[in-house]
C-alpha positions, 0 to 999 in steps of 0.5 A, a space after each residue: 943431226 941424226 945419231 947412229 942410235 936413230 939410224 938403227 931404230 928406223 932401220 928396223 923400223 922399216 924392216 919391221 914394217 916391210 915384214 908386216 906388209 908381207 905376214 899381214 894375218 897371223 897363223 890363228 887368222 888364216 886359220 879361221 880364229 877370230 882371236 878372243 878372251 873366250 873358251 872356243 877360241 882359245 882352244 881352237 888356238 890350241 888345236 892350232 898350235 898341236 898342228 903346226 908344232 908337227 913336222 909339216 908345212 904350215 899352210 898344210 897345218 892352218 888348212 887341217 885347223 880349217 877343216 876341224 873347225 868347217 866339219 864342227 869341232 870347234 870346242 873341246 866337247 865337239 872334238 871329243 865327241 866326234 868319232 876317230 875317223 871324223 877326226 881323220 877325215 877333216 885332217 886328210 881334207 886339210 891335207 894333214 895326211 902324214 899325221 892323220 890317225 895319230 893326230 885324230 888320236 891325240 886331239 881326242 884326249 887331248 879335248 878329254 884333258 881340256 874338259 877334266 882339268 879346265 872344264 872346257 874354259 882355257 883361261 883357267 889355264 892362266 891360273 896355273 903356277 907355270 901356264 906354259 908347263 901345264 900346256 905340254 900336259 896335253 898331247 900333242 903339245 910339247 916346247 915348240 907346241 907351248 910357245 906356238 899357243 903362247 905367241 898367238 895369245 899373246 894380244 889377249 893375254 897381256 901378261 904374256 906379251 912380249 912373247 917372242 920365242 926361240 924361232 921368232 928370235 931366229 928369224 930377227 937374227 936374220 933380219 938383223 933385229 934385235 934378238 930381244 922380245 922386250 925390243 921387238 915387242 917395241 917395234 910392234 903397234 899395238 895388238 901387232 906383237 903376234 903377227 910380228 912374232 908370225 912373221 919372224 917365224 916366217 923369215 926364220 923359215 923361208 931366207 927368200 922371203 927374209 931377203 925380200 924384206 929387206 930388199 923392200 925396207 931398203 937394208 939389204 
């Protein structure tokens, strides 16, 4: 006879499969990021990170990534070496228009930071005493900026995982998760916590879709 402790856990089971049918790339993906241990990766995961934290749709945000990396600046020595208005003419094409020129600015000192300090390689960063302070030394890169890079490195950073931050939490909430990372992580395959912790950012974001997935895993 089942308990009403397995009756919760298959209900955010379903749910949690209901959510990653829906959200099945996570942000780094659809932005063209084919996660890994290695420098350009990581930094384009960085680049990311500083465009999805500004006040903007995220599809706007993952096409601006796409168009830096499609027009080369897919390293911090590219970035930085390509021109202000290069910078300023991918984001517009990824329709980054709000931000442009600020932004162009800020991704070319925030590359010099990434060349000085780490010397282009971002693993180093997890050297540091509090990787996630370090982080919002670049600019661009505040709170919201940090826990972004930190939940998409999360699959290749183990030590990070569980890393589900404040909108993520938010979004369980709605869902009628567990607000704990250390549980959500739990209902996640393996690799699968950052796409999760995408998809509850999503459901924290857009209540139609939270709805929609729990109408799917039947526990609307």
């Amino acid at each position: 006879m089942a308990t009403r402790t397995d009756a919760k856990r298959a209900r955010n089971e379903a749910v949690v499969r209901a959510l990653l049918r829906r959200q099945r790339r996570t942000f780094t993906a659809e932005a063209g990021i084919r996660l890994r241990n290695t420098p350009a990766p990581l930094y384009q995961a960085l680049v990311l990170a500083m465009l999805l934290s500004a006040r903007i749709k995220a599809d706007i945000a993952v096409a601006a990534a796409r168009a830096l990396f499609d027009a080369g600046m897919r390293t911090p020595k590219s970035m930085a070496e390509a021109s202000w208005q290069q910078r300023v003419d991918a984001l517009g094409k990824g329709g980054y228009r709000r931000y442009d020129e600020r932004t162009s600015t800020m991704l070319g000192t925030g590359a010099e930071l990434v060349l000085e300090r780490y010397a282009g390689d971002l693993r180093r960063l997890r050297d540091e005493p509090d990787p996630k302070k370090a982080l919002m030394d670049t600019p661009g890169i505040g709170p919201t900026g940090a826990d972004i890079f930190l939940r998409a490195v999360q699959d290749v950073w183990p030590e990070f995982a569980p890393y589900i931050d404040g909108k993520a939490l938010d979004g369980a909430r709605r869902l009628g998760l567990p607000a704990s990372p250390a549980k959500l992580g739990g209902l996640a395959g393996d690799g699968e916590v950052s796409r999760l912790a995408d998809g509850l950012v999503h459901a924290a974001l857009d209540g139609s879709l939270a709805d929609d997935v729990l109408t799917t895993a039947g526990a609307g």
